[in-house]
C-alpha positions in Angstrom: 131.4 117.1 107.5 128.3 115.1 107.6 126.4 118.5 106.9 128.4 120.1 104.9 127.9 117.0 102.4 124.4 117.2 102.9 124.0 120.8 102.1 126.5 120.3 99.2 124.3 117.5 97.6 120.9 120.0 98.0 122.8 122.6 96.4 124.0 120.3 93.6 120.2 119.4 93.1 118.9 122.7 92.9 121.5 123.5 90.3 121.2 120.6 88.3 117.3 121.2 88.1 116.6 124.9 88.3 113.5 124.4 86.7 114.0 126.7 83.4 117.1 125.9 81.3 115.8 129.3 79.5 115.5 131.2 82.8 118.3 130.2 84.8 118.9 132.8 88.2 122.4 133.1 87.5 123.9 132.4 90.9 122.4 128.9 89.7 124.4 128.8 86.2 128.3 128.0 86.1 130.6 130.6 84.4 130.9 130.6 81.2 134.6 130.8 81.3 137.3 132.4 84.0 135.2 133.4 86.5 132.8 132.0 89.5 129.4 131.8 90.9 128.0 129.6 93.5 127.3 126.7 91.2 130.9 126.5 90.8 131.2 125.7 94.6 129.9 122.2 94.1 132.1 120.3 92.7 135.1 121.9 94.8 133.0 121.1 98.0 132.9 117.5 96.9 136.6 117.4 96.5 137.1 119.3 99.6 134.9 116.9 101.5 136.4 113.7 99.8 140.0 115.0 101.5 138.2 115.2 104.8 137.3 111.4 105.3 140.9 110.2 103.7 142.7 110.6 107.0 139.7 109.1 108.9 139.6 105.8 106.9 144.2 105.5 106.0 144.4 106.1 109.6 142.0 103.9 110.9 143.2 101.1 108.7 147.3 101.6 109.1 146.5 101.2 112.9 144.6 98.1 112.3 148.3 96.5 111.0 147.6 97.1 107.1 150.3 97.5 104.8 151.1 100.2 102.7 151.1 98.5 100.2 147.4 97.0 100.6 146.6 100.6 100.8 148.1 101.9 97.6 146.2 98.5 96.0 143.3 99.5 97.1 143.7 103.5 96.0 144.5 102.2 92.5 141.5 99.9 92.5 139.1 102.6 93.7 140.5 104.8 91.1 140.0 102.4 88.3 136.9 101.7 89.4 135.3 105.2 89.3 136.7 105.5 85.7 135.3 103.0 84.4 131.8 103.7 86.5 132.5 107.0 84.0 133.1 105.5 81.1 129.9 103.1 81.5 127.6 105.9 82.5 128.7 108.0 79.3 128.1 105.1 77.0 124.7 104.0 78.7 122.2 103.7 77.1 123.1 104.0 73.1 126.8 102.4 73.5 127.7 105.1 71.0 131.4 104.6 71.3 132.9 106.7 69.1 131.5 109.6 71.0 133.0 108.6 74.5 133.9 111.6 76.6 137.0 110.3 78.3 137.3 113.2 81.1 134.6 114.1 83.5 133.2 114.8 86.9 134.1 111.2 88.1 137.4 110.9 86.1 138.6 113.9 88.2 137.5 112.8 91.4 139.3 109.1 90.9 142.3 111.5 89.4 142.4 113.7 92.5 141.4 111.0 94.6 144.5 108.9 93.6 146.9 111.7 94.2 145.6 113.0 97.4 145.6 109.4 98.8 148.8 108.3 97.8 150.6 112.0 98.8 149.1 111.5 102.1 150.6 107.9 102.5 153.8 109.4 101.5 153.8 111.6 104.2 151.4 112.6 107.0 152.7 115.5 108.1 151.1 119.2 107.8 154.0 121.1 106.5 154.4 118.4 103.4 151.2 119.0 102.9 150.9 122.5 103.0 154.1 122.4 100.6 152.7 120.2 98.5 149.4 122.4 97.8 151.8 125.8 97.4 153.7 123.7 94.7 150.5 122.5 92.2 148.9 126.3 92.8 152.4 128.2 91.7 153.0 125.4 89.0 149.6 125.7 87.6 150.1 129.4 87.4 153.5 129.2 85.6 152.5 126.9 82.9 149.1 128.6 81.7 151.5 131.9 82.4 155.0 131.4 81.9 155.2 128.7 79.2 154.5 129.2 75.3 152.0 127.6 74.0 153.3 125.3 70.7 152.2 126.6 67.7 150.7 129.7 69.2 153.2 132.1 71.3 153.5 133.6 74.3 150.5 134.4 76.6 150.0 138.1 77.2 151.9 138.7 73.9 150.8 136.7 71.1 147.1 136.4 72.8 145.5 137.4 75.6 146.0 135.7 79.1 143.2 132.6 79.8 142.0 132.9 76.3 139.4 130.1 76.2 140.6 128.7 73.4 145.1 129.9 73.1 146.2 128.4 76.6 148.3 125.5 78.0 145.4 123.9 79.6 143.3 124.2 76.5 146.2 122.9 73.8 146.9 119.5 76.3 143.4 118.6 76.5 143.7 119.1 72.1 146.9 116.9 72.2 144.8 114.2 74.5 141.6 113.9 72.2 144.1 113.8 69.1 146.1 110.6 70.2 142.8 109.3 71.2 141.2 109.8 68.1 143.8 108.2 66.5 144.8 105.5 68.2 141.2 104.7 70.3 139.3 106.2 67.5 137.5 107.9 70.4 137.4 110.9 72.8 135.5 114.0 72.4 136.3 117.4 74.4 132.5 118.6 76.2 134.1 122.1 74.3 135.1 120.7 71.5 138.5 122.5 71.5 138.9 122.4 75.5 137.7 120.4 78.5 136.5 122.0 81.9 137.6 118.8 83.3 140.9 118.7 81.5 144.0 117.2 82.3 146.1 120.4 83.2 143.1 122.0 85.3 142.7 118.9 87.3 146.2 119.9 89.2 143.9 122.6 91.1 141.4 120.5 91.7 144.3 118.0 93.4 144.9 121.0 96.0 141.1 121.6 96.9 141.3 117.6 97.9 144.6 118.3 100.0 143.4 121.0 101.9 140.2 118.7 102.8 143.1 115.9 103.8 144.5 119.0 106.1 140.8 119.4 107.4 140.1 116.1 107.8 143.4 116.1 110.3 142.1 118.9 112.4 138.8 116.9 112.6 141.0 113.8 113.9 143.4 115.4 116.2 141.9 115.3 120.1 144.4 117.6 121.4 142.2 120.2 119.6 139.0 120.9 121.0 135.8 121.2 119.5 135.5 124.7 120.6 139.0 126.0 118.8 138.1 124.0 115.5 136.5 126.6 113.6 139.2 129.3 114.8 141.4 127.2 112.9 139.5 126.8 110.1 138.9 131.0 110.2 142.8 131.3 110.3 143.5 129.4 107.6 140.6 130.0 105.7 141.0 133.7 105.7 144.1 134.0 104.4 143.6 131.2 101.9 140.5 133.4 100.5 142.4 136.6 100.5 145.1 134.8 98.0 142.9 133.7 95.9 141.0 137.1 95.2 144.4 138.4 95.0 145.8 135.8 92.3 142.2 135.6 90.7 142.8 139.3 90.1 146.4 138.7 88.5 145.1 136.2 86.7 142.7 138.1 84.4 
């Protein structure tokens, strides 16, 4: 883990300084829209790894005798407490508050972080787990593919599939920004009609964090050794990456 974070955090500098905005080596730039290059492995790696250490430290501390709900105290403090390390850095240094960005990187890792914690203190057991991450993945495909989009239509009828701007995803994060402009008087979309950290598209990133928590067990487990470890990630992995090419196919 320790080196996978470590690579991770080179990769993130190399992306976030490739030297040329006007010459960016494309494996370096993020899509533009549905698709993926390595630049868009970051941020998921970060999630992944986050899930990893949350079995390490809830274990550690629910055998040292504390309470569940001491634990679920401190998950909601941490959460807050990354938000609000958001909020500050958006407003630093010009305090221009009308132009507060209310969704971001750290708003969905306290978001996913939240989740993932409190799921896993629910239960620790794999096949809830596993269940759980099946769940969020076919849910997130039915709403962006199942479910009209109010004042719009029907995806694949009325407009095309995943259009940037005519999805589920896209019209929530609308509906958020338009209460808080009215009632905050505040909060801007980075896409002005959509968020790539919107609330809908965080559901995703929820399951990248479980399947680090499901990681982070294997890690823990000594009745596994060392040497089977990466079998087990191959096995799961594998068919894991074969789903997602298949569904990433459907989905366009």
């Amino acid at each position: 883990m320790d080196i996978m974070r470590g690579a991770t955090i080179v990769f993130m500098v190399i992306v976030n300084n490739p030297g040329d905005w006007n010459r960016v080596w494309s494996p370096l730039d993020h899509a533009a829209w549905n698709g993926c290059t390595p630049a868009d492995l970051v941020f998921p790696f970060f999630l992944f790894l986050m899930g990893c250490v949350i079995p390490f430290a809830f274990d550690r501390r629910l055998r040292e005798g504390a309470q569940r709900s001491q634990l679920v105290g401190h998950i909601a403090w941490r959460g807050l407490a990354l938000v609000g390390l958001k909020l500050l850095l958006s407003l630093y240094p010009f305090f221009h508050v009308t132009h507060l960005r209310f969704f971001g990187v750290l708003t969905r890792i306290a978001l996913c972080y939240v989740a993932a914690a409190s799921l896993y203190l629910c239960s620790r057991k794999t096949g809830f787990l596993v269940s759980v991450i099946g769940l969020i993945l076919l849910a997130y495909w039915a709403i962006l593919y199942a479910l009209p989009v109010p004042g719009l239509g029907w995806p694949g009828k009325d407009f095309a599939f995943l259009d940037p701007d005519r999805n589920m995803a896209a019209w929530l994060d609308r509906q958020f920004s338009a209460w808080c402009q009215t009632w905050l008087h505040t909060g801007i979309l980075y896409e002005k009609t959509w968020d790539p950290e919107g609330l809908l598209s965080t559901l995703p990133a929820i399951a990248t964090t479980l399947s680090g928590v499901l990681a982070g067990q294997v890690f823990r487990r000594r009745d596994i050794l060392p040497a089977r470890r990466p079998m087990l990630f191959m096995a799961a992995g594998g068919p894991a990456f074969c789903w997602g090419c298949c569904g990433g196919r459907y989905f366009r």
